[in-house]
C-alpha positions as CSV (number, residue, x, y, z in Angstrom):
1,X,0.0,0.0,0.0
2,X,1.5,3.6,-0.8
3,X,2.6,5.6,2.0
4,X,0.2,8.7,2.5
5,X,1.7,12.1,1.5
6,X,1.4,14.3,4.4
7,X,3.0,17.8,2.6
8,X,4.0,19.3,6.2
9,X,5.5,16.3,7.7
10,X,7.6,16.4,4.0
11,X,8.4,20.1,5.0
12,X,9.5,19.2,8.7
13,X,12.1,16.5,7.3
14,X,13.7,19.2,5.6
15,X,15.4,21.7,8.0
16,X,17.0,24.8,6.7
17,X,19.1,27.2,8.0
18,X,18.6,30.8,7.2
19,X,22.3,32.6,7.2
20,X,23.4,36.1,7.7
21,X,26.1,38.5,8.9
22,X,23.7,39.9,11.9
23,X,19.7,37.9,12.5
24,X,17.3,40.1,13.1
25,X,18.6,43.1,11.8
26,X,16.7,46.8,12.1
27,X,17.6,47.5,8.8
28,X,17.0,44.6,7.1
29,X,13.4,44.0,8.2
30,X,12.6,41.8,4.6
31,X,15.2,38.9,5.6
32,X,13.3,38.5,8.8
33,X,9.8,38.9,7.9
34,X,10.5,36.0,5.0
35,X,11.9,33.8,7.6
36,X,8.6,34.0,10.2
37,X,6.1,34.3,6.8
38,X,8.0,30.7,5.8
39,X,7.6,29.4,8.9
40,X,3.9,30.4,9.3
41,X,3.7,28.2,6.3
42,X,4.7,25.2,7.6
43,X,8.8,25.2,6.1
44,X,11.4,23.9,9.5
45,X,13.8,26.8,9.8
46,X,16.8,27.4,11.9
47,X,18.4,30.0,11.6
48,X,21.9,31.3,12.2
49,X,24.2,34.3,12.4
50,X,27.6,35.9,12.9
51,X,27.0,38.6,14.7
52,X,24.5,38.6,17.6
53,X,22.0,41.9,17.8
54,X,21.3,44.0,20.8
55,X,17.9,43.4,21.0
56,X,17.5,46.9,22.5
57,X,18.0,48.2,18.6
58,X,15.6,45.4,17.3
59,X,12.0,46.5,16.2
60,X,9.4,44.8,18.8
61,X,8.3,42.6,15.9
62,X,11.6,41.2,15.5
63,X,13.3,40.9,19.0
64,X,11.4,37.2,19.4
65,X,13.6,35.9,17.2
66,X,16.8,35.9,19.1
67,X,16.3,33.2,21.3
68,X,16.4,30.4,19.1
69,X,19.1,31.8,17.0
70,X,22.4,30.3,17.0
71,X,25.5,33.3,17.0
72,X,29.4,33.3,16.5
73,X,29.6,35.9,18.8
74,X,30.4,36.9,21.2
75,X,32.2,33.5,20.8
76,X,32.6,30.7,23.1
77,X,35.9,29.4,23.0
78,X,35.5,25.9,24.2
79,X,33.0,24.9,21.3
80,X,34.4,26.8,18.7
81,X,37.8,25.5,19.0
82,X,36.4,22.0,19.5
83,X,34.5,22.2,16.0
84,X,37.6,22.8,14.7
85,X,39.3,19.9,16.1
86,X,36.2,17.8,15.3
87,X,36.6,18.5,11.8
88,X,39.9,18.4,11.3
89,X,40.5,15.3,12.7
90,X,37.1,13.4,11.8
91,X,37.4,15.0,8.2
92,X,40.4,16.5,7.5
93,X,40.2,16.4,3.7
94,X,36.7,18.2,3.7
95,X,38.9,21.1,6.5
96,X,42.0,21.3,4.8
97,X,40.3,21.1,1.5
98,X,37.4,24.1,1.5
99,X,40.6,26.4,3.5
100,X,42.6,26.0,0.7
101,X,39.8,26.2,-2.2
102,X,38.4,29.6,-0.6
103,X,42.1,31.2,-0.2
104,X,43.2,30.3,-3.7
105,X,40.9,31.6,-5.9
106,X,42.3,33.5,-8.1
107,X,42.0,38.1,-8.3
108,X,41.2,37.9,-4.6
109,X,42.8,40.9,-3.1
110,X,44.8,40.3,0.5
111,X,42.1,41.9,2.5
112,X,39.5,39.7,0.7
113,X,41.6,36.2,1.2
114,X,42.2,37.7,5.0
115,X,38.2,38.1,5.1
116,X,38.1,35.0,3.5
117,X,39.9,33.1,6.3
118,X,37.5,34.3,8.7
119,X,34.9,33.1,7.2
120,X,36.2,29.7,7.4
121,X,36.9,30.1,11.1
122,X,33.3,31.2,11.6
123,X,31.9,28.7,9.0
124,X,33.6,25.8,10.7
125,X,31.7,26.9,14.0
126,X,28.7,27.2,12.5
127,X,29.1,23.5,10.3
128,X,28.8,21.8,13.5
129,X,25.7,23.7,14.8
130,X,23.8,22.6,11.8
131,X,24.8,19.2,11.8
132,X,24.0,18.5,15.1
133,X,20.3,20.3,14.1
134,X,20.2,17.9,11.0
135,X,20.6,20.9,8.3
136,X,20.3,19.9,4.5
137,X,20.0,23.4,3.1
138,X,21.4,26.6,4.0
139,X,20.2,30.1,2.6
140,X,21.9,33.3,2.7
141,X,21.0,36.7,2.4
142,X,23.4,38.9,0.7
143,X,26.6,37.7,-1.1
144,X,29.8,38.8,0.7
145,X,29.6,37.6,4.1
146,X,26.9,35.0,4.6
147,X,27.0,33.6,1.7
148,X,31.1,33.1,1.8
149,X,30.2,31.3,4.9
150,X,27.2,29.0,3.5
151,X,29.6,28.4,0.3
152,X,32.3,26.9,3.1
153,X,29.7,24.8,5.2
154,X,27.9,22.8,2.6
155,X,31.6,22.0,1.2
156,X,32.3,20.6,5.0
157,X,29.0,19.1,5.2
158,X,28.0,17.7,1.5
159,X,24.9,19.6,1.3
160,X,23.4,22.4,-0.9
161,X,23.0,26.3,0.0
162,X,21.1,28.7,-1.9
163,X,21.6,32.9,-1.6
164,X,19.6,36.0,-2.3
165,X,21.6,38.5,-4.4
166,X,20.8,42.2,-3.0
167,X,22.9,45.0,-4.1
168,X,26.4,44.3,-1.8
169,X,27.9,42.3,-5.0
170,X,27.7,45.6,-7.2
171,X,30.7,46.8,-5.5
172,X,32.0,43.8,-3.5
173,X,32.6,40.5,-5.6
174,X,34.6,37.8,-3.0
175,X,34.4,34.7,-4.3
176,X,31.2,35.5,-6.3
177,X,32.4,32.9,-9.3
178,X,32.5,30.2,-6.8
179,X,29.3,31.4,-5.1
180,X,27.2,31.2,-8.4
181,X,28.7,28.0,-10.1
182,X,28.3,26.1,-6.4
183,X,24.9,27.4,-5.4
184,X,22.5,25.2,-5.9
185,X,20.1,28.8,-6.9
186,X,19.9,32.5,-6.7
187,X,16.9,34.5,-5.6
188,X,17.8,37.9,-7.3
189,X,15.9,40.8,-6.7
190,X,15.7,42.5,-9.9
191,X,16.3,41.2,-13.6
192,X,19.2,44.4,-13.2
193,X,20.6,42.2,-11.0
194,X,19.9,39.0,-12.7
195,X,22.0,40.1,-16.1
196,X,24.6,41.3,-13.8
197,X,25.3,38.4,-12.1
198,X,25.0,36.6,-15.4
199,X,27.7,38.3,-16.8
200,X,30.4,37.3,-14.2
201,X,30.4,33.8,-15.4
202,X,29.1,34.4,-19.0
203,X,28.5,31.3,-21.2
204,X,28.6,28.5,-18.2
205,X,24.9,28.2,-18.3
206,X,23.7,29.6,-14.5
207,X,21.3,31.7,-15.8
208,X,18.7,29.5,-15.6
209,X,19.1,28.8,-11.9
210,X,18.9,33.0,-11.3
211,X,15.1,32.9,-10.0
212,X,13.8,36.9,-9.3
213,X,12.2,36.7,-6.3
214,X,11.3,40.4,-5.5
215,X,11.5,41.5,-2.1
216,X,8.1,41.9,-0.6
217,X,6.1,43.6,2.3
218,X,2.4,42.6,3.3
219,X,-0.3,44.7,1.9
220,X,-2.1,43.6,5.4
221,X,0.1,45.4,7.2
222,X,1.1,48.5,5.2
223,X,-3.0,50.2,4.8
224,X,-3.3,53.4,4.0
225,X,-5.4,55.6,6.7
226,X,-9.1,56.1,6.3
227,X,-9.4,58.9,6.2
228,X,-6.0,60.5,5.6
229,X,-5.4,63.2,7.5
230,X,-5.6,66.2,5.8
231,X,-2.6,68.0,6.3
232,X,-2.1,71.6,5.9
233,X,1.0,71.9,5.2
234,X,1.9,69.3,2.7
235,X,4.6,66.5,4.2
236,X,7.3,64.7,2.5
237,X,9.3,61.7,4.1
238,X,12.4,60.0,3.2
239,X,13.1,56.8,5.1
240,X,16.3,55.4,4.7
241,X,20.4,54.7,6.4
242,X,21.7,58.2,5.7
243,X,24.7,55.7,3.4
244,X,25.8,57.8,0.2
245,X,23.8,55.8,-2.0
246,X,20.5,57.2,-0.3
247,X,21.1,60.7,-1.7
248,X,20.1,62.2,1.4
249,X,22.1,65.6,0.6
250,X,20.3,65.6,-3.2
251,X,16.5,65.9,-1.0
252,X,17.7,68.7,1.2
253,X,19.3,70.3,-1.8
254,X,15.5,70.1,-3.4
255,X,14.4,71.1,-0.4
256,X,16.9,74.6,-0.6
257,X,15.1,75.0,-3.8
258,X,11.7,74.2,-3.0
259,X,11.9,77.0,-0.1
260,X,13.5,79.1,-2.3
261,X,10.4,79.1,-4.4
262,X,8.1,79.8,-1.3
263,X,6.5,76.5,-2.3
264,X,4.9,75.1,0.8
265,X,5.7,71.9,2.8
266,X,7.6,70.3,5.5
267,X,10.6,67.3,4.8
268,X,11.0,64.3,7.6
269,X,14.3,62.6,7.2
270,X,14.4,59.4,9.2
271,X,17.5,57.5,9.6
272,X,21.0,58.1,10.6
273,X,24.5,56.9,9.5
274,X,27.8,58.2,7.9
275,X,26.4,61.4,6.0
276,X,24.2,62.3,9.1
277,X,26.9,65.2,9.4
278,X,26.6,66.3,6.0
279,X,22.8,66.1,6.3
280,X,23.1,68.6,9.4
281,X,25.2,70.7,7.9
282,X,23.1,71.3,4.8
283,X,20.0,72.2,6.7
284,X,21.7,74.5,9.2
285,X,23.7,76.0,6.1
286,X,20.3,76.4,4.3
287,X,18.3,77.8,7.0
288,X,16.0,74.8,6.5
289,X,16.5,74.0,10.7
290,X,12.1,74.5,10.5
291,X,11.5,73.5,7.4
292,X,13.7,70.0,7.8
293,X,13.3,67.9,10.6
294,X,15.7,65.1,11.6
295,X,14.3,62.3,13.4
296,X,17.4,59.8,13.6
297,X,16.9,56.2,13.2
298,X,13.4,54.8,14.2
299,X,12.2,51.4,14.8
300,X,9.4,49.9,12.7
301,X,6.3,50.8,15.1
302,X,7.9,53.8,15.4
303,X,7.6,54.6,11.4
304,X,3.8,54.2,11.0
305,X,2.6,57.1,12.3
306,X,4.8,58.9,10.1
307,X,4.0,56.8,7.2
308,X,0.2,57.4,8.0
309,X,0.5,61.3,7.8
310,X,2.7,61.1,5.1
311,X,1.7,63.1,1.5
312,X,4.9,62.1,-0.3
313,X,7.9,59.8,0.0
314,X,10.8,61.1,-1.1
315,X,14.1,58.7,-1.9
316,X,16.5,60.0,-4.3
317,X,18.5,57.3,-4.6
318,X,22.3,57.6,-6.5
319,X,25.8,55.5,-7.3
320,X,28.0,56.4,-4.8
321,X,31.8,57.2,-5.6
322,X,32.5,53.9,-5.2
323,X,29.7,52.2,-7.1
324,X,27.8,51.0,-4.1
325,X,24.0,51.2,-5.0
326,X,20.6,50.0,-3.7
327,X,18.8,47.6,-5.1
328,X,14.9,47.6,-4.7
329,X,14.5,49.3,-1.1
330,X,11.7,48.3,0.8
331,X,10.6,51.4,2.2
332,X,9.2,52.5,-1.2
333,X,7.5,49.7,-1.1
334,X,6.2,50.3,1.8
335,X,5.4,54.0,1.1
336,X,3.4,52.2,-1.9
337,X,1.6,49.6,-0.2
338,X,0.2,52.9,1.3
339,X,-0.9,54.7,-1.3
340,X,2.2,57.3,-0.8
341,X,2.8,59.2,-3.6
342,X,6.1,58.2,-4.0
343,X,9.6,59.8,-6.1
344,X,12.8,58.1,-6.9
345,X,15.3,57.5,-9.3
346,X,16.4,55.5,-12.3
347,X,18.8,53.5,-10.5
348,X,19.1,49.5,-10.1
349,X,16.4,48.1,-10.3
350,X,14.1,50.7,-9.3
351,X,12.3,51.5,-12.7
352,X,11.3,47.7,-11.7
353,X,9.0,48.9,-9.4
354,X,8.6,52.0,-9.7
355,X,6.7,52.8,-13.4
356,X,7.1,56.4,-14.0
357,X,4.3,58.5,-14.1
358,X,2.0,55.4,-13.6
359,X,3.1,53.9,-10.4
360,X,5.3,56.9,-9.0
361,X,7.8,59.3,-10.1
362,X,11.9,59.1,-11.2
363,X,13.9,61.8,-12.3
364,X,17.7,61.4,-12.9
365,X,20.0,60.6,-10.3
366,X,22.0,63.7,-8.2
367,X,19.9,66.1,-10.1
368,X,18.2,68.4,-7.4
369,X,16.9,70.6,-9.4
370,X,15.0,68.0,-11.5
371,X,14.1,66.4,-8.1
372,X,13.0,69.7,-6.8
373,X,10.6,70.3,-9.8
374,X,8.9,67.0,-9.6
375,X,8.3,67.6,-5.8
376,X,6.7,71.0,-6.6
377,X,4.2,69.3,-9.2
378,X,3.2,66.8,-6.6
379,X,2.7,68.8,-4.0
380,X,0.6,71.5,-6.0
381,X,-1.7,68.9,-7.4
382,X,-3.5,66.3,-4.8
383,X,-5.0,64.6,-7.2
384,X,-2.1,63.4,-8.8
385,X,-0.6,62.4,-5.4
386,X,-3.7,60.2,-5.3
387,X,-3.6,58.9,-8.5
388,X,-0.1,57.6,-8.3
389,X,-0.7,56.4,-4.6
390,X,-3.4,54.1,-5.9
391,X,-1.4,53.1,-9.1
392,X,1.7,52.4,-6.4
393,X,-0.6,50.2,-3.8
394,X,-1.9,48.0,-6.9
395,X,1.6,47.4,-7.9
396,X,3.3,46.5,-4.7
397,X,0.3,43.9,-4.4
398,X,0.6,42.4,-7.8
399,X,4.3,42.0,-8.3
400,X,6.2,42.8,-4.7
401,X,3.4,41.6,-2.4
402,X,5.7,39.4,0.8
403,X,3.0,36.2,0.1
404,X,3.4,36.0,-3.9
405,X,7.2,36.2,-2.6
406,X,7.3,33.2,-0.3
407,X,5.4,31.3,-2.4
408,X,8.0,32.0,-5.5
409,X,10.5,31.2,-3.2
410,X,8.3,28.1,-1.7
411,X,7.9,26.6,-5.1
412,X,11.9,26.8,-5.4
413,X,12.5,25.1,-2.4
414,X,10.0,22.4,-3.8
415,X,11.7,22.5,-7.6
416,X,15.3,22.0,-5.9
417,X,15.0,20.0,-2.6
418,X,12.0,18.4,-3.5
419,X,9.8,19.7,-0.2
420,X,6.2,19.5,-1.1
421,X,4.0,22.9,-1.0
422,X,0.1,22.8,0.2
C-alpha cells in the first residue's frame, strides 16, 4: 500500500538554515519577515548568524527571534575550537580542502583572502551547529559575508546552500564565481541584477538557476489611513540609512530650492548613518533648521505614524563614488503599499517597481533641481498624489506583495529539494 503524502511532515524532514552576517537586523526587516512568513507556512527553519544583535536596537516585531538563533559571537571558546578539532580530525580532507579552495581563488585581493579566512573560522563553527540540528539546506541573504560562509559549510558538510543577491555584490565580488557555479540557486531581486550576475560567469549556463524573487512587504500590514489626515502643510518623508547611495544631501538640496520658491511643505528625514553630518550641515547652512526635521533612526512601530501622515515619500537614490548602489529598497514599497505618492530614481532596479508616471515618479539621479521640480508638481496637485498612490498600492500587491514572494520562493525550495508545498 503507498505511504500517505502528508506535505507538512515532508516540509518538517527538511530543515533549513537561514544565514546572515547579523539575524534580526533593524535594517534589514525583509530577511526576517520572510523567515517568520515561511515558517507560518509550515517550512522547518533554523536560523543562524555571525553577529549577535542588541535586541535593544531590534523592532518589537523582531526581537522574538533571538532566542532560538544560533550566533558566533560573542564567541565561546570551548566549542568553537572544538569544531575545529572535530573537523579536522574526523574529516580532514573536507577542513584542509574548503581552507585551501576559498584562499586560492584567483583576483582575490589580500584583504579579501584575510576576510576569506575568517569566514572559514566562523563557518567551521557554525558547520557543527547545523549538523548536530540535521541541516540539509542553507540560505543566505546577501553575497559577501553569509553567503562566503554557507559556500564553506555545505563544502564541509555535502549539502546544498542557496543565496539571495541584494545590491552588496555591485561593488563587492569575494568569491562570487565560486558562489554562483556552487549554489545550488539565486533569488535575485531585480532582472538588473539577474544580467549582472550573469555576466560574471558568461556562457557556463547559471542563468537559468537565477530565480527573481522580488523583495516583498504585506499589503495587510502597510494600509493606508481612512481617512487620511488632511494636512495643511503638505509632508514629504524619506526613510532610509543616511549611506551615500540614499542621496540624502540631493533631497535637502530640493528642499533649498523648494523653499527658495516659497512652495509650501515640511521634509522628515528618518534615519541616521555616515552622512548624518553632512545632512546637518546642509539644513543648518540652508536655513531649512524649520523646514527639515531630523528624526534619527526609528524602529518599525515607530515609522507608521509617520507613514500614516505622510503626503509624499521622497528617496532619491544615487551610485556612490565607489559604485555602491541600492537595489529595490523596501521602504518604497512600503510607502506604496500605502498609497504614498512616492519619487525616486532611475537607479538598479528601481524602474522595476517603480513605473514612471504610472506607479510613481523618477527623475535622474544627483539632479536636485530635476528632483525639486517634480516635488513642486506633486505637492501642488492632490490629485495626482492620489492617482499615483493608488497606481503604487496595486503594484506593490501584484508584483512585490511578501505572500506571492514566499510562495516564489516556496515553489523553489519544492523544484530544488523536493519539499512538497500545500
Amino acid at each position: 500500500m503507498e505511504k500517505e503524502h502528508t506535505p507538512n511532515a515532508d516540509k518538517k524532514t527538511t530543515p533549513i538554515a537561514y544565514i546572515g552576517q547579523i539575524f534580526p537586523s533593524l535594517t534589514e526587516s525583509f530577511v526576517y519577515r520572510e523567515v517568520m512568513a515561511l515558517r507560518e507556512a509550515g517550512f522547518d527553519i533554523e536560523t543562524f548568524a555571525i553577529w549577535k544583535p542588541d535586541k535593544n536596537k531590534l523592532s518589537h516585531e523582531s526581537r522574538h527571534l533571538v532566542a532560538d538563533s544560533t550566533y558566533v559571537f560573542p564567541i565561546h571558546w570551548r566549542p568553537f575550537i572544538g569544531a575545529h578539532l572535530y573537523f579536522l580530525v574526523t574529516h580532514p580532507l573536507k577542513y584542509l580542502g574548503t581552507l585551501f579552495f576559498v584562499l586560492t581563488r584567483k583576483g582575490e585581493s589580500l584583504d579579501n583572502r584575510r576576510r576569506t579566512f575568517l569566514h572559514f573560522c566562523e563557518a567551521v563553527y557554525l558547520a557543527r551547529e547545523m549538523q548536530r540540528k540535521n541541516i540539509r539546506h542553507i540560505h543566505a541573504h546577501f553575497t559577501i559575508t553569509a553567503a562566503s560562509v554557507a559556500l564553506m559549510i555545505a563544502r564541509l558538510l555535502g549539502i546544498s546552500f542557496s543565496f539571495t543577491a541584494h545590491n552588496i555584490f555591485y561593488i563587492n565580488r569575494l568569491l562570487i564565481k565560486e558562489k554562483i557555479r556552487e549554489a545550488k540557486f539565486m533569488a535575485v531581486i531585480s532582472e538588473f541584477s539577474r544580467e549582472m550576475l550573469a555576466g560574471f560567469v558568461p556562457g557556463e549556463g547559471h542563468k537559468d538557476k537565477m530565480h527573481i524573487v522580488h523583495c516583498g512587504v504585506s499589503p495587510e500590514k502597510f494600509i493606508p489611513p481612512d481617512p487620511k489626515p488632511a494636512n495643511k502643510t503638505p509632508i514629504l518623508l524619506f526613510v532610509a540609512q543616511l549611506a551615500e547611495r540614499k542621496g540624502a544631501p540631493y533631497l535637502v538640496e530640493a528642499c533649498r530650492i523648494l523653499a527658495e520658491r516659497k512652495v509650501d511643505f515640511h521634509c522628515v528625514i528618518v534615519g541616521n548613518g555616515p552622512e548624518m553630518p553632512l545632512v546637518k550641515q546642509l539644513v543648518a547652512q540652508y536655513g531649512l533648521e524649520d523646514t527639515v526635521e531630523l528624526t534619527g533612526a526609528l524602529f518599525q512601530e515607530q515609522l507608521k505614524p509617520y507613514l500614516n501622515k505622510t503626503d509624499i515619500f521622497v528617496l532619491p537614490c544615487v551610485t556612490a563614488s565607489d559604485g555602491d548602489m541600492d537595489g529595490i529598497p523596501v521602504s518604497l514599497m512600503e510607502a506604496m503599499a500605502m498609497e504614498i505618492a512616492t519619487v525616486s530614481t532611475y537607479v538598479s532596479g528601481i524602474p522595476e517597481l517603480i513605473e514612471n508616471g504610472k506607479s510613481g515618479l523618477l527623475v535622474k539621479e544627483k539632479d536636485p533641481l530635476a528632483l525639486a521640480d517634480v516635488l513642486q508638481q506633486l505637492l501642488e496637485s492632490k490629485s495626482l498624489r492620489e492617482e499615483l498612490g493608488k497606481e503604487g498600492r496595486q503594484k506593490v500587491v501584484e508584483a512585490f506583495n511578501t505572500h506571492k514572494n514566499i510562495e516564489q520562493l516556496a515553489a523553489l525550495y519544492q523544484h530544488y529539494l523536493d519539499i512538497e508545498i500545500t
